[in-house]
C-alpha positions in Angstrom: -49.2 27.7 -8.7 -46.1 27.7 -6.6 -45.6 24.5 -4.5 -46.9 24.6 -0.9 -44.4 24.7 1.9 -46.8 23.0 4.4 -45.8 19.4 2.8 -42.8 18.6 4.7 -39.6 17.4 2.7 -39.6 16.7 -1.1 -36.7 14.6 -1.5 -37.2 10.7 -0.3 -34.4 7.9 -0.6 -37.7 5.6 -1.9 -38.4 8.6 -4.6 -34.8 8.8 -5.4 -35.1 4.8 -6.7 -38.4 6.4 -8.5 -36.6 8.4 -10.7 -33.7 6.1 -11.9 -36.6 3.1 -12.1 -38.4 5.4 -14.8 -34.9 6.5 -16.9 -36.5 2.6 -18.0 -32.7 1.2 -18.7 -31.5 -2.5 -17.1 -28.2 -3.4 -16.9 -27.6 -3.4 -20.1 -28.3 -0.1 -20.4 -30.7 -1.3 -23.2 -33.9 0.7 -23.2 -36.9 -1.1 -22.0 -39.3 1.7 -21.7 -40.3 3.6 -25.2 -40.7 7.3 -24.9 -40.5 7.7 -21.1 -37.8 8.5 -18.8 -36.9 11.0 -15.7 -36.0 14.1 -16.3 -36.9 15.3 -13.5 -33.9 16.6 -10.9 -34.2 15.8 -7.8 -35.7 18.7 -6.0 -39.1 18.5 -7.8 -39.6 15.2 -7.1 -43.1 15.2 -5.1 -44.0 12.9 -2.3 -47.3 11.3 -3.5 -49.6 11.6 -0.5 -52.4 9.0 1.1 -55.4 10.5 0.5 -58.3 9.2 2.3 -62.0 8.5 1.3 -63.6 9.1 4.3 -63.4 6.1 6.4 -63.1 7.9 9.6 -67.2 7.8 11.1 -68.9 9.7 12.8 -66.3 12.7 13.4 -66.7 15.7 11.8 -63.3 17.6 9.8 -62.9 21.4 9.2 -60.8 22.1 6.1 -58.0 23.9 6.8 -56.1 24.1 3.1 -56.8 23.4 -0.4 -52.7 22.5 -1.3 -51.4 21.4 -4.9 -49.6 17.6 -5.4 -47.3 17.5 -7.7 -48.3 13.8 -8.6 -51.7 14.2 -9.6 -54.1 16.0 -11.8 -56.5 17.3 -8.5 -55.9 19.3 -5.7 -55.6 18.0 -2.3 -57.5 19.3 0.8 -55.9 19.3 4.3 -58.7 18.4 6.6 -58.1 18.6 10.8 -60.9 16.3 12.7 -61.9 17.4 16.1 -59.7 14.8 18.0 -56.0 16.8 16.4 -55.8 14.5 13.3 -54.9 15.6 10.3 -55.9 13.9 7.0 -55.7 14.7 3.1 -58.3 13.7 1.0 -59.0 14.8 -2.9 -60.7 18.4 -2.8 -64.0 18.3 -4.6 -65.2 21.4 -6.8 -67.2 23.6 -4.6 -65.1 22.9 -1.4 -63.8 26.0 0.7 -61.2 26.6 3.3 -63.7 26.2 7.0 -66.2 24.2 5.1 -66.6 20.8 7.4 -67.2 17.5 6.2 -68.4 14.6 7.9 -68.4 10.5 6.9 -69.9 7.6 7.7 -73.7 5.8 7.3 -76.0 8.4 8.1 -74.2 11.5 6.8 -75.6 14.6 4.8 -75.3 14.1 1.6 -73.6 17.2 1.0 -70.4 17.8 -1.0 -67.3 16.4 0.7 -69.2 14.5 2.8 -68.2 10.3 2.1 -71.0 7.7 2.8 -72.0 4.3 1.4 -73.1 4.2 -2.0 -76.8 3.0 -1.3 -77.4 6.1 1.0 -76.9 8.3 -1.8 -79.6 9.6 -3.8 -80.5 8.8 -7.6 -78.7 11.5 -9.7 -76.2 11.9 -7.6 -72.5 12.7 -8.6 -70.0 10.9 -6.6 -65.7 10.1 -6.8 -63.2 8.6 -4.9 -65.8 5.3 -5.4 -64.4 2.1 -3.6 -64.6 -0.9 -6.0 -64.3 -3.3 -3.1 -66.0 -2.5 0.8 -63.0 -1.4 2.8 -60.4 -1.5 -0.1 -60.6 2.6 -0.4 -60.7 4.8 -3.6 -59.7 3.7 -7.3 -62.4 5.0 -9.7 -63.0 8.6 -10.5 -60.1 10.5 -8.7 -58.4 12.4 -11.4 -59.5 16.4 -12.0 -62.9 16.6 -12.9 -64.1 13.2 -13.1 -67.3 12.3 -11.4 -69.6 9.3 -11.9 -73.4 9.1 -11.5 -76.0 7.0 -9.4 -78.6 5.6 -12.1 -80.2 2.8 -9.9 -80.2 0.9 -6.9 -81.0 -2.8 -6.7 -80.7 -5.1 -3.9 -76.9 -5.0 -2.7 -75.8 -3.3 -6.0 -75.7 -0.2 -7.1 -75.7 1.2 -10.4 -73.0 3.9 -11.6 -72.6 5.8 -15.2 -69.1 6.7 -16.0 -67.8 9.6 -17.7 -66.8 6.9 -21.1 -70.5 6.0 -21.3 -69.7 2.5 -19.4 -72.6 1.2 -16.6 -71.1 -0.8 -13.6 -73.5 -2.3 -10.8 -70.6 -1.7 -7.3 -72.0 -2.9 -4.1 -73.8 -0.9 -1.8 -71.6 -0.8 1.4 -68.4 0.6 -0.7 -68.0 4.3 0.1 -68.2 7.8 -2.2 -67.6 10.9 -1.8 -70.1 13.5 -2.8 -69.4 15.8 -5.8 -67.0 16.7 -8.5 -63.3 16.3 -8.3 -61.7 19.9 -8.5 -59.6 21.4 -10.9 -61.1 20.6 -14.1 -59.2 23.3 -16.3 -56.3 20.7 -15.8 -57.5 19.3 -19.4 -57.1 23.1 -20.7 -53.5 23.6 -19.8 -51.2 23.9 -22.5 -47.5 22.5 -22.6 -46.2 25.1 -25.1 -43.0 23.2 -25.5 -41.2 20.3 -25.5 -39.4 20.7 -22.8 -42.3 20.6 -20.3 -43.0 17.4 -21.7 -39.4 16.3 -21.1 -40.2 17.5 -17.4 -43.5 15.2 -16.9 -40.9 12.1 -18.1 -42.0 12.2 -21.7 -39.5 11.5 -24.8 -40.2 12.0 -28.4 -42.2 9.2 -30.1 -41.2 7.8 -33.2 -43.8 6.7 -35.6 -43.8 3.6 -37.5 -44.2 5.0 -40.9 -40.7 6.5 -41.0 -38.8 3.6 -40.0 -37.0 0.8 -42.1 -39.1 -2.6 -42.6 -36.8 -4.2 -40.5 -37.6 -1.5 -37.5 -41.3 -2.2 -37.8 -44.2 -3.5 -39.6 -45.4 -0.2 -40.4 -41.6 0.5 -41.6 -40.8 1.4 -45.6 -42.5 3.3 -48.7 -45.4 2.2 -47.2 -47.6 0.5 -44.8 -49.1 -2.0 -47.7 -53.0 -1.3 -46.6 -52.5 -3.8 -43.2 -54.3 -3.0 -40.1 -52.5 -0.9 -37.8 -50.6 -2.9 -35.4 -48.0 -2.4 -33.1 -44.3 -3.1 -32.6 -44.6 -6.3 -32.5 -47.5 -7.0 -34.6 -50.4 -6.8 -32.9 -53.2 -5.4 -34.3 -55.2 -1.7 -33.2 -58.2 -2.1 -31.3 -58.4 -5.6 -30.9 -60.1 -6.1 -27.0 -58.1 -7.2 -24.1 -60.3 -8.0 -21.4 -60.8 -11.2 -19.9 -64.1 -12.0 -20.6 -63.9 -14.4 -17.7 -63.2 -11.9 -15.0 -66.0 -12.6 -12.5 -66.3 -8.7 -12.4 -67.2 -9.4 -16.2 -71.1 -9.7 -14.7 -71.1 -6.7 -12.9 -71.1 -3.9 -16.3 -74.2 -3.7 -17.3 -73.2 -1.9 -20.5 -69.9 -1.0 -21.8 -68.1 1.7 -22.9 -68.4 3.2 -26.1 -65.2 2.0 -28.3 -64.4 3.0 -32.1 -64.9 0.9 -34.8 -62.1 -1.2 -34.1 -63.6 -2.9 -31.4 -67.2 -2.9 -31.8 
């Protein structure tokens, strides 16, 4: 899909900093970043746009295009509320140009539509989920990621992630109903290295087929150690805090391999 001419300039002095940031050199010019830097020329660099989860009550929005970001895995839908203003906000599967979409308590719960968590019905798949009332979106915004309602108790609601993972989020955060879009993103195939190089990806080199002195891993062979990293830390091992006073909050966790079980 081409890229839409509706988005205004592509080329920012803040995303010109972006791209020599990620060539990951300092002044040394000693490489600080393992298999990732720019390639990208200028031109192609995409301005990353605010999308918004709703938090605009009470007036409705008519959808007025379904446009592509070069800086995510969804689409992005260009809503116009009735007042003149116009918004972006992550385009759900099943969406359509002149669809409108309204937010707030009270709301349809109708795809599009954004609303607190504990008006949403049981069974219910949601994205765009606030973590925090008022904070705005972090969990389930990539293509085709969606997470369920499960259960509703006092303040808390209960949601089921994609990984198999249980989390109780509070009631007053916001969600937007449905599925995010584009889930064929998954399906697409890079067919060469060089589109790689393009999304800022270098070669990786494994372990195995360095010297000792390299890595761990590195010589005739790896000895029957645990896999570890670089610098010798072992595969798997978890790295939560279990302190984190969210800690109380996931009701089950994610399934994990072996490892970490």
């Amino acid at each position: 899909m081409g890229r839409s001419v509706k988005k205004g300039p592509y080329v920012q002095d803040a995303l010109m900093t972006k791209v020599s940031t990620m060539n990951g050199k300092n002044e040394k010019r000693v490489i600080k970043t393992w298999a990732r830097a720019s390639t990208i020329v200028p031109d192609f660099v995409g301005h990353t746009f605010a999308v918004h989860n709703g938090n605009k009550f009470g007036m409705p929005a008519t959808v007025r295009e379904i446009e592509y970001d070069p800086n995510r895995t969804a689409r992005i839908a260009l809503v116009e509320y009735e007042d003149g203003e116009k918004r972006y906000i992550l385009h759900p599967k099943g969406l359509s140009v002149g669809d409108k979409i309204i937010s707030g308590p009270g709301s349809d719960s109708r795809v599009g539509n954004a609303l607190p968590l504990m008006e949403i019905p049981l069974g219910t798949d949601v994205h765009n989920v606030e973590l925090k009332p008022g904070k705005g979106g972090q969990m389930a915004r990539s293509a085709g990621t969606a997470l369920e309602v499960v259960a509703k108790e006092g303040d808390y609601v209960t949601l089921r992630m994609a990984s198999t993972e249980t989390r109780m989020i509070h009631g007053n955060c916001l969600a937007t109903i449905g599925t995010v879009g584009n889930a064929e993103h998954e399906l697409i195939s890079h067919g060469k290295a060089g589109k790689s190089r393009w999304l800022g990806k270098r070669p990786k080199v494994r372990g195995e087929v360095m010297n000792p002195v390299d890595h761990p891993h590195g010589g005739r062979t790896r000895g029957g150690r645990n896999v570890v990293d670089l610098w010798g830390n072992k595969e798997g091992v978890k790295t939560r805090n279990k302190h984190r006073p969210s800690q109380r909050l996931i009701v089950r966790g994610r399934k994990r391999g072996k490892a970490t079980q």
